[in-house]
Chimera marker file (.cmm) of the C-alpha trace (Angstrom):
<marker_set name="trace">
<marker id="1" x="-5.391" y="56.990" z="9.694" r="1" g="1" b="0" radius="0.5"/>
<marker id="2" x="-7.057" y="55.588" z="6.720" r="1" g="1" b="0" radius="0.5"/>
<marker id="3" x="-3.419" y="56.075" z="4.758" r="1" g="1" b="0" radius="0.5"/>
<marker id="4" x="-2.209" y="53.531" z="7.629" r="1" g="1" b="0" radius="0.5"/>
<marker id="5" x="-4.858" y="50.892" z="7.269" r="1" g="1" b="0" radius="0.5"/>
<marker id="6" x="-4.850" y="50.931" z="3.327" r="1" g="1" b="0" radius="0.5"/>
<marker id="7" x="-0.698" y="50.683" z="3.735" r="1" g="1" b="0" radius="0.5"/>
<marker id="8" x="-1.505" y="47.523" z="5.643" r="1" g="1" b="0" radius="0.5"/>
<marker id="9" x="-3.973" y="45.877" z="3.838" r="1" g="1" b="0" radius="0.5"/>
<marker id="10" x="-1.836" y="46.273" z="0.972" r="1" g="1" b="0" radius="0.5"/>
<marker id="11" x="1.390" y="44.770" z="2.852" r="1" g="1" b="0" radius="0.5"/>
<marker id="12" x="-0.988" y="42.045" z="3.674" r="1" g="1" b="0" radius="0.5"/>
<marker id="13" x="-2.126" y="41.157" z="0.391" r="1" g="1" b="0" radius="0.5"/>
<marker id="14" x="1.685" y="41.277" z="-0.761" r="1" g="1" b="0" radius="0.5"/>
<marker id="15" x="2.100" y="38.965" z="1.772" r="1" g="1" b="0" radius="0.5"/>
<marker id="16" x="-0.095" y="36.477" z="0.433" r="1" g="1" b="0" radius="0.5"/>
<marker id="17" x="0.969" y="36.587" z="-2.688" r="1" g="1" b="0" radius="0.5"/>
<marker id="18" x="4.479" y="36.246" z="-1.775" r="1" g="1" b="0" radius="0.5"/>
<marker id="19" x="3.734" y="32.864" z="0.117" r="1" g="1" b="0" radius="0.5"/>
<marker id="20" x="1.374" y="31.597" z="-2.954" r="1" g="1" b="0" radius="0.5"/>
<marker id="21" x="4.237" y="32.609" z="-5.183" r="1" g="1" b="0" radius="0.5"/>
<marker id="22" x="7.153" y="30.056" z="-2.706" r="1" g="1" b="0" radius="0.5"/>
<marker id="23" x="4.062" y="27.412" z="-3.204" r="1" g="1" b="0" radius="0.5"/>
<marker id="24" x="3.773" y="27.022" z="-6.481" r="1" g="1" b="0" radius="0.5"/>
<marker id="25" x="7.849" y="27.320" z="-7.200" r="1" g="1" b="0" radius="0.5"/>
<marker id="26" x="8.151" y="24.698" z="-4.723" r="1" g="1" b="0" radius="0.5"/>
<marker id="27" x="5.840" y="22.588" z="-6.470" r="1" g="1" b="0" radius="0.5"/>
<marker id="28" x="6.369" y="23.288" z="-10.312" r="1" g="1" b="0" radius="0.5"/>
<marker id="29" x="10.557" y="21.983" z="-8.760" r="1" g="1" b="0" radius="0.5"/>
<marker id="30" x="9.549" y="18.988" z="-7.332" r="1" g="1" b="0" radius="0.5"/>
<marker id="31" x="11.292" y="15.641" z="-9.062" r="1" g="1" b="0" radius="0.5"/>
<marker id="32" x="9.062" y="13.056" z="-9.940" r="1" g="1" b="0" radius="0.5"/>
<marker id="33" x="9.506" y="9.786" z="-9.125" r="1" g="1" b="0" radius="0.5"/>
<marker id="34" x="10.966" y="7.393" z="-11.498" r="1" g="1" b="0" radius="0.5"/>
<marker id="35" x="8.196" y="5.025" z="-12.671" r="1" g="1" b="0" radius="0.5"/>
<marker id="36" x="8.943" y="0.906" z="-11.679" r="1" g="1" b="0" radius="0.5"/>
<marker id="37" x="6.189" y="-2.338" z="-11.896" r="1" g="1" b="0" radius="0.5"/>
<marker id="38" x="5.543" y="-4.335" z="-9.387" r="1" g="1" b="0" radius="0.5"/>
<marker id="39" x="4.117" y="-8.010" z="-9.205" r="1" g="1" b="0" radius="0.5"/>
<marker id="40" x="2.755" y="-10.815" z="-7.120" r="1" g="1" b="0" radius="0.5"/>
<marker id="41" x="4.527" y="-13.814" z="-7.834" r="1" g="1" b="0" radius="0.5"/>
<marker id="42" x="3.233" y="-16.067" z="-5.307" r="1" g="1" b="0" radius="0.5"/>
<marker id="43" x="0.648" y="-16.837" z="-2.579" r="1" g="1" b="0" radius="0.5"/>
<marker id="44" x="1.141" y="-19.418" z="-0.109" r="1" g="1" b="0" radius="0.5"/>
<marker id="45" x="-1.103" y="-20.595" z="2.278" r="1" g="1" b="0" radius="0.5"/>
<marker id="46" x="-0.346" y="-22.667" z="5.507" r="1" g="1" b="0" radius="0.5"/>
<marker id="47" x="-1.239" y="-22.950" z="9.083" r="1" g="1" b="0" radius="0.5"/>
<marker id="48" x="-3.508" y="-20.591" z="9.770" r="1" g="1" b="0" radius="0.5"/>
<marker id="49" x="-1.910" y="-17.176" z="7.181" r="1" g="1" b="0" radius="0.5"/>
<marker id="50" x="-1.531" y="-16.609" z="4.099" r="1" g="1" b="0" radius="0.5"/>
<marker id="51" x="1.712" y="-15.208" z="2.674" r="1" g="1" b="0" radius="0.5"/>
<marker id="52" x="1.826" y="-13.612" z="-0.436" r="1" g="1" b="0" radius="0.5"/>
<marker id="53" x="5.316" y="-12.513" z="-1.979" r="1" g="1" b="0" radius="0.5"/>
<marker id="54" x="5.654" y="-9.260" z="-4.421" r="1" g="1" b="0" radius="0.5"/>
<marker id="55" x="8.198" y="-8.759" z="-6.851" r="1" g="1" b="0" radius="0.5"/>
<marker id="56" x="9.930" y="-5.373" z="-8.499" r="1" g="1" b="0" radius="0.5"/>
<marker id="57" x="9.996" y="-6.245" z="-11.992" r="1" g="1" b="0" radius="0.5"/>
<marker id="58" x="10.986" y="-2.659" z="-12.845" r="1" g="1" b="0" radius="0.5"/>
<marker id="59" x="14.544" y="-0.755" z="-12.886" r="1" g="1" b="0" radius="0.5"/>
<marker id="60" x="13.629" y="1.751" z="-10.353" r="1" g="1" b="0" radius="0.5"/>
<marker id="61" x="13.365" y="1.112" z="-6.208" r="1" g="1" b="0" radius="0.5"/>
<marker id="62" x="8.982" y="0.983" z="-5.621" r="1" g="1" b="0" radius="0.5"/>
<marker id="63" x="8.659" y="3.654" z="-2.733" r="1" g="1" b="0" radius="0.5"/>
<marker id="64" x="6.112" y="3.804" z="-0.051" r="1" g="1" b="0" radius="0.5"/>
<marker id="65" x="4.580" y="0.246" z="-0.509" r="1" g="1" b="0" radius="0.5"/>
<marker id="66" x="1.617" y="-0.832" z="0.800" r="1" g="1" b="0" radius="0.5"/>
<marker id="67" x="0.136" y="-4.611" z="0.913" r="1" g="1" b="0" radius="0.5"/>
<marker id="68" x="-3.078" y="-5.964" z="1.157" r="1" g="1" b="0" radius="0.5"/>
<marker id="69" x="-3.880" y="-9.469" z="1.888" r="1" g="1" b="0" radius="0.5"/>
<marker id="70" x="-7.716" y="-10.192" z="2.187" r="1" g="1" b="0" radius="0.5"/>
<marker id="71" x="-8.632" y="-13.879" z="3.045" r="1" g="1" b="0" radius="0.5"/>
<marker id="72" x="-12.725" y="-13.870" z="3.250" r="1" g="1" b="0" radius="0.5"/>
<marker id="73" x="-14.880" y="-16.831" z="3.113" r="1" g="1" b="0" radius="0.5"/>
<marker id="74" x="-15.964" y="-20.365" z="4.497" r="1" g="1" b="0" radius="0.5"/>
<marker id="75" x="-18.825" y="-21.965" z="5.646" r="1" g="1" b="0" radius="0.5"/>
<marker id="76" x="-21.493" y="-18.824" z="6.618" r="1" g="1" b="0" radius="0.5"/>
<marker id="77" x="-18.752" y="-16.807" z="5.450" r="1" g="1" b="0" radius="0.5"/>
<marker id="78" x="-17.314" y="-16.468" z="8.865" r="1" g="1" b="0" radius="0.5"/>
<marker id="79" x="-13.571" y="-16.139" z="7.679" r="1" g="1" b="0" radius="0.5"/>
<marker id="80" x="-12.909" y="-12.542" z="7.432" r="1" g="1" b="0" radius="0.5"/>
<marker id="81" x="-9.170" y="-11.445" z="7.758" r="1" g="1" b="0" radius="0.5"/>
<marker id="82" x="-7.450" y="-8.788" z="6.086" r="1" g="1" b="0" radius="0.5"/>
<marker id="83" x="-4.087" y="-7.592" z="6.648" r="1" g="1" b="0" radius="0.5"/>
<marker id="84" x="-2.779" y="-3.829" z="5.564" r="1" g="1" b="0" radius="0.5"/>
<marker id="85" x="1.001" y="-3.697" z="5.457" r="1" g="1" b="0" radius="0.5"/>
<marker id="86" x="2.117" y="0.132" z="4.534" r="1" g="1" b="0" radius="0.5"/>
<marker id="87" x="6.228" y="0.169" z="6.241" r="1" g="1" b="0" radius="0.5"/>
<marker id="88" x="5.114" y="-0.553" z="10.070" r="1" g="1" b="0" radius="0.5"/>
<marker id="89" x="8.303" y="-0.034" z="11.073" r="1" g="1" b="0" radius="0.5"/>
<marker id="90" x="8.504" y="-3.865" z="11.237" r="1" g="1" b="0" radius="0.5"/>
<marker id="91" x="9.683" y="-4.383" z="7.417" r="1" g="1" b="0" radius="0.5"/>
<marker id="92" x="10.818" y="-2.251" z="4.362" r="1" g="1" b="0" radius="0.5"/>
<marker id="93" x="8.812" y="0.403" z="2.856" r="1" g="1" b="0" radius="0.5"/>
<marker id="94" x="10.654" y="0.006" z="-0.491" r="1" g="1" b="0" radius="0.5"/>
<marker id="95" x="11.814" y="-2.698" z="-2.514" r="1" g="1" b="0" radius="0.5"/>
<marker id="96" x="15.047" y="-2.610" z="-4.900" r="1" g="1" b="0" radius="0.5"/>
<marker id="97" x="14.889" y="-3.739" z="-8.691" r="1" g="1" b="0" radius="0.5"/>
<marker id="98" x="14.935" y="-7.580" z="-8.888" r="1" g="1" b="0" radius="0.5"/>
<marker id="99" x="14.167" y="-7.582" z="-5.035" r="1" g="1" b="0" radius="0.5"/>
<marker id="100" x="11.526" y="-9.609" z="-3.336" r="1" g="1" b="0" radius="0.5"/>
<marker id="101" x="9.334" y="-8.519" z="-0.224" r="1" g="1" b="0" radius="0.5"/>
<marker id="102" x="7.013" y="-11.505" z="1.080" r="1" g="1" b="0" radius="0.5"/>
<marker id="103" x="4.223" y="-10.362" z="3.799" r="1" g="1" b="0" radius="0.5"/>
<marker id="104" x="1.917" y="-12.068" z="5.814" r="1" g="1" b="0" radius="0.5"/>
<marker id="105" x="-2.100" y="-12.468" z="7.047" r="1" g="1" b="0" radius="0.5"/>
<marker id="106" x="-0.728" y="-13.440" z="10.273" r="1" g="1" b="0" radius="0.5"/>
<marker id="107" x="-0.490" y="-10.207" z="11.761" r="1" g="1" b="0" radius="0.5"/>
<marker id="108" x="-4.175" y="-9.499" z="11.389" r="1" g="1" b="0" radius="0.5"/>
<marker id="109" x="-5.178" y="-12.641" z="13.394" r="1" g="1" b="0" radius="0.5"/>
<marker id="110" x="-5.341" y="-16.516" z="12.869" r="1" g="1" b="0" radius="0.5"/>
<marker id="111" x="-7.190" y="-17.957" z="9.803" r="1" g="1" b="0" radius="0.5"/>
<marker id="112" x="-9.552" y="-20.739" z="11.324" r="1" g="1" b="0" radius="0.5"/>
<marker id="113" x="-12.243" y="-22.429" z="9.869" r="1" g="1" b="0" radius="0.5"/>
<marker id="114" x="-13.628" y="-24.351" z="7.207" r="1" g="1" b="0" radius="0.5"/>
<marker id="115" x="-14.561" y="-24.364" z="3.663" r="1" g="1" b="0" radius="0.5"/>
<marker id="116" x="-14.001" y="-22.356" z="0.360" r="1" g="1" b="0" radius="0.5"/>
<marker id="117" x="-12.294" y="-19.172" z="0.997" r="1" g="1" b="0" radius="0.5"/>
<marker id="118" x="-11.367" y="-16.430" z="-1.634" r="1" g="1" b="0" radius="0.5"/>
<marker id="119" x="-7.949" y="-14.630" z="-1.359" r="1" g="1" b="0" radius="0.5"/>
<marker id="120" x="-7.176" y="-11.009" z="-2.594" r="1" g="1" b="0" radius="0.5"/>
<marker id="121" x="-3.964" y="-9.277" z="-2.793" r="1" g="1" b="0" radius="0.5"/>
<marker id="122" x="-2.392" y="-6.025" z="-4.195" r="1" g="1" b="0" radius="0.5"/>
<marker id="123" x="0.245" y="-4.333" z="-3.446" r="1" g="1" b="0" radius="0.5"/>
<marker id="124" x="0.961" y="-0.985" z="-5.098" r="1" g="1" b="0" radius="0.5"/>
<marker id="125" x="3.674" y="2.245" z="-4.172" r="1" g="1" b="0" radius="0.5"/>
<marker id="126" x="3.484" y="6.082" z="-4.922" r="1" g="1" b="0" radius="0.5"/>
<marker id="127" x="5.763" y="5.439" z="-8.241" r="1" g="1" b="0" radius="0.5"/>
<marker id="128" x="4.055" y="2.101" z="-9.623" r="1" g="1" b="0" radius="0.5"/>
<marker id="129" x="0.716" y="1.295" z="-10.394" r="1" g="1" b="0" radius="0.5"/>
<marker id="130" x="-1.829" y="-1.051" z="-8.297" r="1" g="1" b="0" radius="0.5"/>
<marker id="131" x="-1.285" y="-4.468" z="-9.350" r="1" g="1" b="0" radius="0.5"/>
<marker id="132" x="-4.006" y="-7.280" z="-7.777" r="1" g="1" b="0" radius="0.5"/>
<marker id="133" x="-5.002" y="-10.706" z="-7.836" r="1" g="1" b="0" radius="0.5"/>
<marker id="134" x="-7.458" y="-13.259" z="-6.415" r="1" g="1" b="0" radius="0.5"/>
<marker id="135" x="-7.328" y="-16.346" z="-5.480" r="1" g="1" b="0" radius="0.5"/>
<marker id="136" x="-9.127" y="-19.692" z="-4.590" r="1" g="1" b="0" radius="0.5"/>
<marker id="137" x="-8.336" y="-21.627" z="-1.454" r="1" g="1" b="0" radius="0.5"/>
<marker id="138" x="-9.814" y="-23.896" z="1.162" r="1" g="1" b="0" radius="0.5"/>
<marker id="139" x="-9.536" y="-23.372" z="5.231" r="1" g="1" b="0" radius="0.5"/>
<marker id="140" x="-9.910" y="-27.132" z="6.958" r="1" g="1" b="0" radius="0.5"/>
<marker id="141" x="-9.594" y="-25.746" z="10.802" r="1" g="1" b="0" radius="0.5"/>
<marker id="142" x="-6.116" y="-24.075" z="10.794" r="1" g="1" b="0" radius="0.5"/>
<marker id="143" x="-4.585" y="-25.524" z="7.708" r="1" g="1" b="0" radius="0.5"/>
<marker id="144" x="-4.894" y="-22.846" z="4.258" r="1" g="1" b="0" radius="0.5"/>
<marker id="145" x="-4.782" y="-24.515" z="1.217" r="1" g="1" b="0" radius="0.5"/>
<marker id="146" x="-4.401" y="-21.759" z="-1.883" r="1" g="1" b="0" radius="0.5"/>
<marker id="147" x="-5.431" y="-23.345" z="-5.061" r="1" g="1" b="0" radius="0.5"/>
<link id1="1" id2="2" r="1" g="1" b="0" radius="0.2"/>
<link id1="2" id2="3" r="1" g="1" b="0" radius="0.2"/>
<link id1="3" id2="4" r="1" g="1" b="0" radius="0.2"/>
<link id1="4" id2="5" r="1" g="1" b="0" radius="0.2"/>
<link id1="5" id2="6" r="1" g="1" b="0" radius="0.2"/>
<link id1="6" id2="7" r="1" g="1" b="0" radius="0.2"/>
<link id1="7" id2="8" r="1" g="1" b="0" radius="0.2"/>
<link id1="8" id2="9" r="1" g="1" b="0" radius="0.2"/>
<link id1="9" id2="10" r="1" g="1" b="0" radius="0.2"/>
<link id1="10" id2="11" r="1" g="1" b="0" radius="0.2"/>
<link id1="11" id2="12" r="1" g="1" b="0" radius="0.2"/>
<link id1="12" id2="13" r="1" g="1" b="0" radius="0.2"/>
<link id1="13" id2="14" r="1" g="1" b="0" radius="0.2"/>
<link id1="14" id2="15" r="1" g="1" b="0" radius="0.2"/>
<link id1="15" id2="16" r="1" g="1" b="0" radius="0.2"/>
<link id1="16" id2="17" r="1" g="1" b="0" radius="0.2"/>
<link id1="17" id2="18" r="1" g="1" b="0" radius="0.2"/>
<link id1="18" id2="19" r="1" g="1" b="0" radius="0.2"/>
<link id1="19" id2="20" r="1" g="1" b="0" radius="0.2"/>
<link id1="20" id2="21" r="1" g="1" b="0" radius="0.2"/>
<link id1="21" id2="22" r="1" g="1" b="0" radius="0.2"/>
<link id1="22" id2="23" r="1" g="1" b="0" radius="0.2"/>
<link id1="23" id2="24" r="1" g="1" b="0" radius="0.2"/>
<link id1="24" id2="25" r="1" g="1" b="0" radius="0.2"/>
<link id1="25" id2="26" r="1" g="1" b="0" radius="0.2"/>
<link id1="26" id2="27" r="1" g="1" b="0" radius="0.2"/>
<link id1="27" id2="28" r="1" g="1" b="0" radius="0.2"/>
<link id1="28" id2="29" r="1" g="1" b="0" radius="0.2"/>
<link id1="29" id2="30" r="1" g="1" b="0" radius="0.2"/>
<link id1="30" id2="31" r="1" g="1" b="0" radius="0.2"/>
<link id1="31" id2="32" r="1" g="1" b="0" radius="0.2"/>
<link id1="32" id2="33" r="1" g="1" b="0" radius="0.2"/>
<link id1="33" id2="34" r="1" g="1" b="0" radius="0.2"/>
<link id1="34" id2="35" r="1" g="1" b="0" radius="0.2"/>
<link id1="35" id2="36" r="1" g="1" b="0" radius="0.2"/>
<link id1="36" id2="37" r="1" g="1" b="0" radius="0.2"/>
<link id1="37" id2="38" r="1" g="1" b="0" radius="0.2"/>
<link id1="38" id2="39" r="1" g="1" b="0" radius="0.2"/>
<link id1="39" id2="40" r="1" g="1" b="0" radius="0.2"/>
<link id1="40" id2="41" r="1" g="1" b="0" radius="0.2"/>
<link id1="41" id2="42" r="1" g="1" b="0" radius="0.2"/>
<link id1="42" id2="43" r="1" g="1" b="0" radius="0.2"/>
<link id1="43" id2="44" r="1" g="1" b="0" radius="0.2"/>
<link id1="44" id2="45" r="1" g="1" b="0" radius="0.2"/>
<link id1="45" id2="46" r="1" g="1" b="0" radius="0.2"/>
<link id1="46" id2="47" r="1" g="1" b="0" radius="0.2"/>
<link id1="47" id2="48" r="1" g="1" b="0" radius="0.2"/>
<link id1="48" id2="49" r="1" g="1" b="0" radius="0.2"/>
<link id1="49" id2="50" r="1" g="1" b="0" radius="0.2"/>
<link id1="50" id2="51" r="1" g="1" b="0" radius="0.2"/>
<link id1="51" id2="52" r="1" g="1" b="0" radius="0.2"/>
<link id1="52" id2="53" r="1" g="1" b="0" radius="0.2"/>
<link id1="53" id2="54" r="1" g="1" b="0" radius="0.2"/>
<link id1="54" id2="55" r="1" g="1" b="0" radius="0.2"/>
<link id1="55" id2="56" r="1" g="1" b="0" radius="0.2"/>
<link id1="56" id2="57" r="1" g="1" b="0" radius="0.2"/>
<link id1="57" id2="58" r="1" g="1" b="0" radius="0.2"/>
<link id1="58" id2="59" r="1" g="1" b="0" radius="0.2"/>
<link id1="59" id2="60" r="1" g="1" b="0" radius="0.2"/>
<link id1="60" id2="61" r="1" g="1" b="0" radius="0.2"/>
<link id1="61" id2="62" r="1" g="1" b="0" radius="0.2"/>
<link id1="62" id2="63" r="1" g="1" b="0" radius="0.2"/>
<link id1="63" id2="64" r="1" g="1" b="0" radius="0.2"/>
<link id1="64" id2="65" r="1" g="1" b="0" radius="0.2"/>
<link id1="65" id2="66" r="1" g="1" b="0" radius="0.2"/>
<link id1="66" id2="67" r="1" g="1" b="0" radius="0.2"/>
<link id1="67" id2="68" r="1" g="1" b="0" radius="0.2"/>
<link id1="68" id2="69" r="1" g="1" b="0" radius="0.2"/>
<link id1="69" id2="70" r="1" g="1" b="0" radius="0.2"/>
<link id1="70" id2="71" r="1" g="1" b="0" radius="0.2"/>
<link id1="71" id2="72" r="1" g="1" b="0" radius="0.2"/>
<link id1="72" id2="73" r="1" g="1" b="0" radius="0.2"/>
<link id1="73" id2="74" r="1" g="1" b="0" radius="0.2"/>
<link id1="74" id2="75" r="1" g="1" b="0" radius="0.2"/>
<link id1="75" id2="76" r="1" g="1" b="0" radius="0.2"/>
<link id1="76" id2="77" r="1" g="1" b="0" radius="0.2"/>
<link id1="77" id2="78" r="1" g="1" b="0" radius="0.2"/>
<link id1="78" id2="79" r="1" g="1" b="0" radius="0.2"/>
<link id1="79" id2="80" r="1" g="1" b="0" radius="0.2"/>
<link id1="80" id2="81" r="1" g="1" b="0" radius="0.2"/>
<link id1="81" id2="82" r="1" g="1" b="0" radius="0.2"/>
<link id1="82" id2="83" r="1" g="1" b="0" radius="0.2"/>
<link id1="83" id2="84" r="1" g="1" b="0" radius="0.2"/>
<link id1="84" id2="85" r="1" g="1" b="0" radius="0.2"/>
<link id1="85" id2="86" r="1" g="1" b="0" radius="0.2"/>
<link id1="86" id2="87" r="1" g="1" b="0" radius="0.2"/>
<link id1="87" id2="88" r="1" g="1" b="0" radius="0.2"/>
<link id1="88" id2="89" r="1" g="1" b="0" radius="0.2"/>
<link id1="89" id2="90" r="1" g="1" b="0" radius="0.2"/>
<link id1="90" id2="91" r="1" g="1" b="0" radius="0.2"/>
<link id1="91" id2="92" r="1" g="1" b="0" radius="0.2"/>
<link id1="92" id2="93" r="1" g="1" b="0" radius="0.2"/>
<link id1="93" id2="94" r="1" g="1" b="0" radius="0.2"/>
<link id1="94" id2="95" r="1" g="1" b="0" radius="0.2"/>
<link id1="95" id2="96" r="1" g="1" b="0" radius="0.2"/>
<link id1="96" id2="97" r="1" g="1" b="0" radius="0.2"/>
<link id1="97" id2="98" r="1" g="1" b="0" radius="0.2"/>
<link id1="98" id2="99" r="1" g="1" b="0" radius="0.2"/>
<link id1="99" id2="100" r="1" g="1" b="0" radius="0.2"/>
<link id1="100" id2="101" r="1" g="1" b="0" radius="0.2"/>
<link id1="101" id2="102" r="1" g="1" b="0" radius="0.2"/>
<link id1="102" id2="103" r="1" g="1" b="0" radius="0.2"/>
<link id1="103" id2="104" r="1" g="1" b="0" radius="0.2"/>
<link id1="104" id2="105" r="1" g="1" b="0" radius="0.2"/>
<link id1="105" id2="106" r="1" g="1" b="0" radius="0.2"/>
<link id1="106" id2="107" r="1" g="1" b="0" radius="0.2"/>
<link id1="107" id2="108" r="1" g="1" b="0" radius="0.2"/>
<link id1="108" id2="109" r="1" g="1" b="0" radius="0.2"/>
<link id1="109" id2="110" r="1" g="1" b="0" radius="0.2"/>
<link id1="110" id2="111" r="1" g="1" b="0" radius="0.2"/>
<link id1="111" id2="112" r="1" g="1" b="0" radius="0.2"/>
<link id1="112" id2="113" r="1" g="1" b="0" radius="0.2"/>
<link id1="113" id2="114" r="1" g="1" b="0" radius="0.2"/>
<link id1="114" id2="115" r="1" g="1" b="0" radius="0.2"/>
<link id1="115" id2="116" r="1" g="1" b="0" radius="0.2"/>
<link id1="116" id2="117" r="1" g="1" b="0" radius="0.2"/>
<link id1="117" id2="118" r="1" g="1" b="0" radius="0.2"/>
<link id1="118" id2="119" r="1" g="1" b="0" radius="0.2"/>
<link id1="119" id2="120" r="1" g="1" b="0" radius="0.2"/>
<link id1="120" id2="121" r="1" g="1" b="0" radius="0.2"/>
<link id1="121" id2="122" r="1" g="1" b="0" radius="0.2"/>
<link id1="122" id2="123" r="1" g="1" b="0" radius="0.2"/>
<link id1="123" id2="124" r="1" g="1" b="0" radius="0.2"/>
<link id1="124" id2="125" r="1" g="1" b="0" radius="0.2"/>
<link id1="125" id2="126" r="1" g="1" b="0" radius="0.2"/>
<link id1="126" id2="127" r="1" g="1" b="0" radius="0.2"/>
<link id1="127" id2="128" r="1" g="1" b="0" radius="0.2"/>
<link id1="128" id2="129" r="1" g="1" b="0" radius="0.2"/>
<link id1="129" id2="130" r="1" g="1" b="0" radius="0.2"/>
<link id1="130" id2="131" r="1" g="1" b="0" radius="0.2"/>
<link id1="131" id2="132" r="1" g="1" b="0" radius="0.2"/>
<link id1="132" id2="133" r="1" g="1" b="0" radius="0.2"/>
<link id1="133" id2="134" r="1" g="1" b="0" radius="0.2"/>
<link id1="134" id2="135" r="1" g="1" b="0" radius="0.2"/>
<link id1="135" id2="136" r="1" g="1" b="0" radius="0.2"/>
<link id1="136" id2="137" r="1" g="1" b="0" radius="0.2"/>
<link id1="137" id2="138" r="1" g="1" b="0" radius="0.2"/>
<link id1="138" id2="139" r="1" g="1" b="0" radius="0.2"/>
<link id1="139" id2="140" r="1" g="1" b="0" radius="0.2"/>
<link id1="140" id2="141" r="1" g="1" b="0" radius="0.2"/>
<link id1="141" id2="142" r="1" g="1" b="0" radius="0.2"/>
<link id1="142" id2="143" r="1" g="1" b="0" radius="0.2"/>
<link id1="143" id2="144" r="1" g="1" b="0" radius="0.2"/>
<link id1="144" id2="145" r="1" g="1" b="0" radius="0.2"/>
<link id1="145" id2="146" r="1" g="1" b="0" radius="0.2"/>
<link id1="146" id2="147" r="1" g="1" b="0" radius="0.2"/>
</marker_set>
């Protein structure tokens, strides 16, 4: 009996090891991305968004892309919109060299209010590295004016 139990510890350690051994060749195979930049080339305000427009400045395709657009500010600071974009299913999660991919605040709710306003965005993707910039604006009632 204790020949038996011994027999199966031992097939259960080998096991283990076995699946620990697929891991790490799975891992140690794995391509790496090629590496590609991104940048912001624009922000635009407007009636009640912003929309800021990212560029692939690199030779590779930027994979798994995510957007942030943060407009915070006015009078009391009572403007307080931000708008996460990571492929939705509504747009592309990749862009192409030389491509363009322009997102918008609107999706996170209607920029209203008044006064100075400060506007963040980034962008970044698993194979390029966070890029982000800030902005000045102004917010008279619905109307965004990036500065």
């Amino acid at each position: 009996m204790t020949q038996r139990k011994i027999l199966q510890k031992l097939g259960s350690i080998g096991l283990i090891f076995m699946l620990v051994g697929i891991l790490v060749a799975t891992s140690c195979t794995a391509i790496p991305l090629a590496q590609t930049t991104l940048d912001i080339t624009s922000v635009k305000g407007g009636i009640g968004k912003v929309t800021v427009t990212v560029k692939n400045i690199g030779n590779e395709t930027a994979e798994n892309i995510t957007m942030i657009i943060s407009v915070k500010g006015g009078i009391l600071n009572r403007i307080n919109v931000t708008k996460i974009c990571s492929g939705c299913g509504n747009c592309s999660n990749s862009i192409e060299p030389n491509a363009t991919k322009t997102e918008s605040s609107a999706g996170a709710g209607r920029i209203m209010g008044l006064g100075p306003v400060r506007i963040t965005a980034s962008v970044q993707a698993i194979n390029a590295e966070k890029v982000e910039k800030t902005y000045t604006g102004f917010v008279l009632g619905p109307l965004v004016v990036v500065t």
